[in-house]
Residue frames as qw, qx, qy, qz and C-alpha x, y, z in Angstrom:
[[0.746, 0.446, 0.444, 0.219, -20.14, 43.42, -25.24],
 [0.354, -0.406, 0.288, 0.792, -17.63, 45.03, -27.18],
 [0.416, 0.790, 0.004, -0.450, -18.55, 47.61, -30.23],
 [0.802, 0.322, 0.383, 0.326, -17.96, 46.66, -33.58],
 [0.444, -0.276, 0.259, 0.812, -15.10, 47.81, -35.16],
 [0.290, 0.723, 0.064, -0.624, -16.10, 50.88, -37.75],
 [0.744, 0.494, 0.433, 0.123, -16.31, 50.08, -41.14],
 [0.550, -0.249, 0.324, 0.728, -13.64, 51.38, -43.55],
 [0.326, 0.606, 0.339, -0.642, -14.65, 54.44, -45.33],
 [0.291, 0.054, -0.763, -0.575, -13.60, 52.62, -49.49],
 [0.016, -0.410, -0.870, -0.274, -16.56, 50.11, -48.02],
 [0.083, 0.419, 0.721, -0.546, -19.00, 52.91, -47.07],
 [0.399, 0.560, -0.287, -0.667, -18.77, 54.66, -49.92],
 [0.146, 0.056, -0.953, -0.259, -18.87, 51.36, -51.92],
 [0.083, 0.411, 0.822, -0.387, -22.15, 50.55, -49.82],
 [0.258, 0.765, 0.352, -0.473, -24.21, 53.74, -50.73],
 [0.652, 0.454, 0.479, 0.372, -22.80, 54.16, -54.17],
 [0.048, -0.955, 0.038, 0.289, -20.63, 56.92, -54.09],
 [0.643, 0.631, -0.392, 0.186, -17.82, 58.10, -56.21],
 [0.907, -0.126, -0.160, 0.369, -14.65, 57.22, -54.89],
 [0.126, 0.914, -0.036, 0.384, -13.35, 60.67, -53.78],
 [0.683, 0.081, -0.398, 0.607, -10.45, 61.57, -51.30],
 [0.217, -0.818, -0.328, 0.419, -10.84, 63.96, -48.49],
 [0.263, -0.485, 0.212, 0.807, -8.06, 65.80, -50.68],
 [0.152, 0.228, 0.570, 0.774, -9.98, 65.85, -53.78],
 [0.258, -0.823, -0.488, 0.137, -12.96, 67.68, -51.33],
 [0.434, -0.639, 0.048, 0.633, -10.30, 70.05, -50.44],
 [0.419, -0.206, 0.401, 0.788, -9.59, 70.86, -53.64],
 [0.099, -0.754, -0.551, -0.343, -13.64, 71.01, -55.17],
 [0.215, -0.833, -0.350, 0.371, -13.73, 73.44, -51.87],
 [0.261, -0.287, 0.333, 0.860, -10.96, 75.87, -53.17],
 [0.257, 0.319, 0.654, 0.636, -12.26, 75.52, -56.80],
 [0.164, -0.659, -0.711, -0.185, -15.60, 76.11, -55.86],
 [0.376, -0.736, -0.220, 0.518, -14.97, 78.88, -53.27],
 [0.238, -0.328, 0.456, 0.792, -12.62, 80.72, -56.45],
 [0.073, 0.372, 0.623, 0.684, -15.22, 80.48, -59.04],
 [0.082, 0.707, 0.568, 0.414, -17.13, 82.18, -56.69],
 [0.239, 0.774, -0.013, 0.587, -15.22, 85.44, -56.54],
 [0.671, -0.646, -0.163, 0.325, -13.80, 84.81, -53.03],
 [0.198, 0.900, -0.372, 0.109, -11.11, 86.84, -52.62],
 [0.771, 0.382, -0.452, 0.236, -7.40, 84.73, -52.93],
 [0.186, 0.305, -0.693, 0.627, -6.46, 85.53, -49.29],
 [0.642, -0.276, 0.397, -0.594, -9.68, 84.15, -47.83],
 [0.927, 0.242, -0.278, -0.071, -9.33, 80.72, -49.78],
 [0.476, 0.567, -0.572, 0.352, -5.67, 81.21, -48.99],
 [0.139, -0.366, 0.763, -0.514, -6.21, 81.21, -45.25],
 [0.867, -0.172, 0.145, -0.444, -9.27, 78.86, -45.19],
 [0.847, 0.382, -0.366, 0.057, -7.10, 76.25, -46.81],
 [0.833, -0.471, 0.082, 0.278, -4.50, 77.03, -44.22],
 [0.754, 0.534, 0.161, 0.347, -2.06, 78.32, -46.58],
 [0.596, -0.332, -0.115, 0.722, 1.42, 80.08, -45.44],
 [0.004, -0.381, 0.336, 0.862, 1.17, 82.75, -48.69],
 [0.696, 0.437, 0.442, -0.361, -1.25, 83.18, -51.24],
 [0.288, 0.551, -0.713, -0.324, 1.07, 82.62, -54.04],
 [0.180, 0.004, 0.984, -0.006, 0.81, 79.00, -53.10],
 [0.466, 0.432, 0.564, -0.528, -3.03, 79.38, -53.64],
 [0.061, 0.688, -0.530, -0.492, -2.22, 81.13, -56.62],
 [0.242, 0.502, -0.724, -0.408, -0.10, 79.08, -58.45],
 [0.095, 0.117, 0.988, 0.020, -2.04, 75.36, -57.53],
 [0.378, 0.443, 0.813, -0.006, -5.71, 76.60, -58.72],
 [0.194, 0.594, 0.076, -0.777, -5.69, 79.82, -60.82],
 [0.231, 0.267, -0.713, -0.606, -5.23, 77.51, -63.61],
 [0.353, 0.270, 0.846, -0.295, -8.07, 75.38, -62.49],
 [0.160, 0.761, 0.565, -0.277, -10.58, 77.34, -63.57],
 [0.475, 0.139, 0.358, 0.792, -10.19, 79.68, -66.94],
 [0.035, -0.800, -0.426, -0.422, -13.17, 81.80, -66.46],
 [0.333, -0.881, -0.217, 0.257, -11.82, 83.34, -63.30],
 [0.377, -0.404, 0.227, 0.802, -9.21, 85.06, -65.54],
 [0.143, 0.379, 0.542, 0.737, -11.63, 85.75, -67.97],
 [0.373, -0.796, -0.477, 0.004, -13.99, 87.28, -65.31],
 [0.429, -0.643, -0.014, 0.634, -11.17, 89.29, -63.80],
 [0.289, 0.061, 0.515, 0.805, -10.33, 90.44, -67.76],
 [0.076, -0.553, -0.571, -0.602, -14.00, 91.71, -67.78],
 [0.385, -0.756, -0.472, 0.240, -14.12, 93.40, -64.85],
 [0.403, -0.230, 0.214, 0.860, -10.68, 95.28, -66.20],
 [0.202, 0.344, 0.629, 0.668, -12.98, 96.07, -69.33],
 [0.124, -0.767, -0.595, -0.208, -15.58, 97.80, -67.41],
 [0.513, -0.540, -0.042, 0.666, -13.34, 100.12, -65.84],
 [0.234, -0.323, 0.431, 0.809, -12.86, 101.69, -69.18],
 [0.461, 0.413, 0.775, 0.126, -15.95, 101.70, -70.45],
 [0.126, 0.835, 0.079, -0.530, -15.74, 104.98, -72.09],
 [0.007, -0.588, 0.679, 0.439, -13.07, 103.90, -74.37],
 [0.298, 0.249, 0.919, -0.071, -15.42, 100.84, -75.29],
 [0.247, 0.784, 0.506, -0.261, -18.16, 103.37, -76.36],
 [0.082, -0.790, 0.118, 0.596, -15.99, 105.33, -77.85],
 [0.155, -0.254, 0.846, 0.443, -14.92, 102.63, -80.38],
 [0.318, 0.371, 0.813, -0.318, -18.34, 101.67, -80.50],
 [0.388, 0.793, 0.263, -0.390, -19.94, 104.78, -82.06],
 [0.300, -0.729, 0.435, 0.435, -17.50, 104.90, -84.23],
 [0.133, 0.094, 0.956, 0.242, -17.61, 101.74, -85.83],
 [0.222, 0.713, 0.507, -0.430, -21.28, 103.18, -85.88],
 [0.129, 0.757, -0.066, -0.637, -20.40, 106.17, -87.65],
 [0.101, -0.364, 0.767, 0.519, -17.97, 104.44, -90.40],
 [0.231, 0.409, 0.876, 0.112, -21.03, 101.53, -90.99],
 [0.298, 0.797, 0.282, -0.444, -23.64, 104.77, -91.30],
 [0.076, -0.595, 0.490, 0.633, -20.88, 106.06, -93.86],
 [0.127, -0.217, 0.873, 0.419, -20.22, 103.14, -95.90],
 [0.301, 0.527, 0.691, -0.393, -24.54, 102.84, -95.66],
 [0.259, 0.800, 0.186, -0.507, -25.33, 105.95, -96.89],
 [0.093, 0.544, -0.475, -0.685, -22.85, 105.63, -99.77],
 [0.036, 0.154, 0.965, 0.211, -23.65, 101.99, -101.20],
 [0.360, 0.767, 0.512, -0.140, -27.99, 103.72, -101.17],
 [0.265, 0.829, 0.032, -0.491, -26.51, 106.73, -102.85],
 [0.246, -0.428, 0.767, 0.410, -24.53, 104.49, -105.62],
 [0.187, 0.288, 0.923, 0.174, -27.33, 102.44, -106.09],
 [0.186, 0.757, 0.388, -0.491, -29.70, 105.61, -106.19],
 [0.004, -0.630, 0.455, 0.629, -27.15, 106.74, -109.18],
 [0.150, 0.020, 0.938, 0.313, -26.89, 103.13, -111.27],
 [0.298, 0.575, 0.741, -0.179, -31.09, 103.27, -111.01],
 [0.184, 0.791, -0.045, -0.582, -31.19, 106.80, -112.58],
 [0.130, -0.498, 0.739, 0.436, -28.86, 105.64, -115.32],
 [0.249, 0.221, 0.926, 0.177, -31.18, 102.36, -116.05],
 [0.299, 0.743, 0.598, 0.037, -34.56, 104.29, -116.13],
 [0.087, -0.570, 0.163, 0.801, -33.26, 107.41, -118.04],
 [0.598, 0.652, 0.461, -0.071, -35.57, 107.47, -120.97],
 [0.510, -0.201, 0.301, 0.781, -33.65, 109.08, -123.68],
 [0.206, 0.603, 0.260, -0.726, -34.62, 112.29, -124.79],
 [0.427, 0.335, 0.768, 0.341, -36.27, 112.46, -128.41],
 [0.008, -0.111, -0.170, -0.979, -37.69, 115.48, -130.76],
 [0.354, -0.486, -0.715, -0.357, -41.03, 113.88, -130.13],
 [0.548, -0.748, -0.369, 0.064, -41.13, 114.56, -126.03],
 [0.394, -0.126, 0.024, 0.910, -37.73, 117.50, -126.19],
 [0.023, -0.880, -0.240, 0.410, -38.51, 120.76, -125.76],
 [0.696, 0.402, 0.184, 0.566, -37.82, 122.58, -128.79],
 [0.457, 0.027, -0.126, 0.880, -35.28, 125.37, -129.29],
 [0.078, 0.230, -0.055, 0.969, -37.94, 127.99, -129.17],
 [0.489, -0.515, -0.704, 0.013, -40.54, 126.80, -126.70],
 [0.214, -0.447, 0.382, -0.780, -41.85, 128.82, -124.20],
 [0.289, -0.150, -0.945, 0.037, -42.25, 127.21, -121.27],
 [0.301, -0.759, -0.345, -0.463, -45.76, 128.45, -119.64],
 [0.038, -0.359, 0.459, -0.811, -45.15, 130.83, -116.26],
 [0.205, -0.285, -0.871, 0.343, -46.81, 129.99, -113.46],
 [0.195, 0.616, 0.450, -0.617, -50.53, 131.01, -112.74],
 [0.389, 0.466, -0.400, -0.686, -50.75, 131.70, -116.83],
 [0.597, 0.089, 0.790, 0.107, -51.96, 129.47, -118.66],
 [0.173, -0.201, 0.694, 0.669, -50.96, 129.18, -121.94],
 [0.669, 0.359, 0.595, -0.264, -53.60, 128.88, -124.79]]
């Protein structure tokens, strides 16, 4: 008895409700997938089969924007003195601009509650004020 013929693989995937995918659009999830996670471009380059990684390169670095933002933060930590450096800084200036805006508003308050002196609660012109440990009587 002869073996049935194998079933075409649009109806097996039809059958078990899969997407419709192409071996090449596998090939291309592998890559992706293999690049977002931080392979290095000449092992992708040769799993794939690829002559040069330039080809790799130039068909999936745009794939995938984070692996040039990932590579842009990895640049950033390299330098991370010069990061900190800007940091405190920006620190220092904010302390600055702090300390003046309390000592502005420490001024304006003084100004509001400044009672205004009067003959009633002024020391007059020939007061003595009492010395310390004396007491006046």
């Amino acid at each position: 008895m002869a073996e049935p013929a194998p079933s075409p693989p649009w109806t097996v995937v039809r059958v078990h409700g899969l997407p419709p995918i192409r071996l090449h659009d596998l090939r291309h999830g592998a890559a992706t997938l293999m690049l977002a996670a931080d392979i290095d471009i000449k092992i992708v380059s040769d799993t794939l089969g690829h002559s040069d990684t330039r080809i790799t390169r130039d068909i999936y670095q745009s794939v995938l924007p984070q692996v040039g933002r990932s590579a842009a933060e990895a640049t950033a930590k390299l330098v991370p003195l010069q990061r900190k450096a800007e940091a405190e800084k920006a620190a220092r200036k904010a302390a600055k601009k702090d300390k003046a805006k309390k000592a502005a508003a420490k001024n304006a308050g003084k100004a509001k509650g400044d009672k205004p002196k009067t003959k009633a609660n002024a020391p007059g012109k020939g007061a003595k004020k009492p010395k310390h440990g004396k007491s006046q009587k």
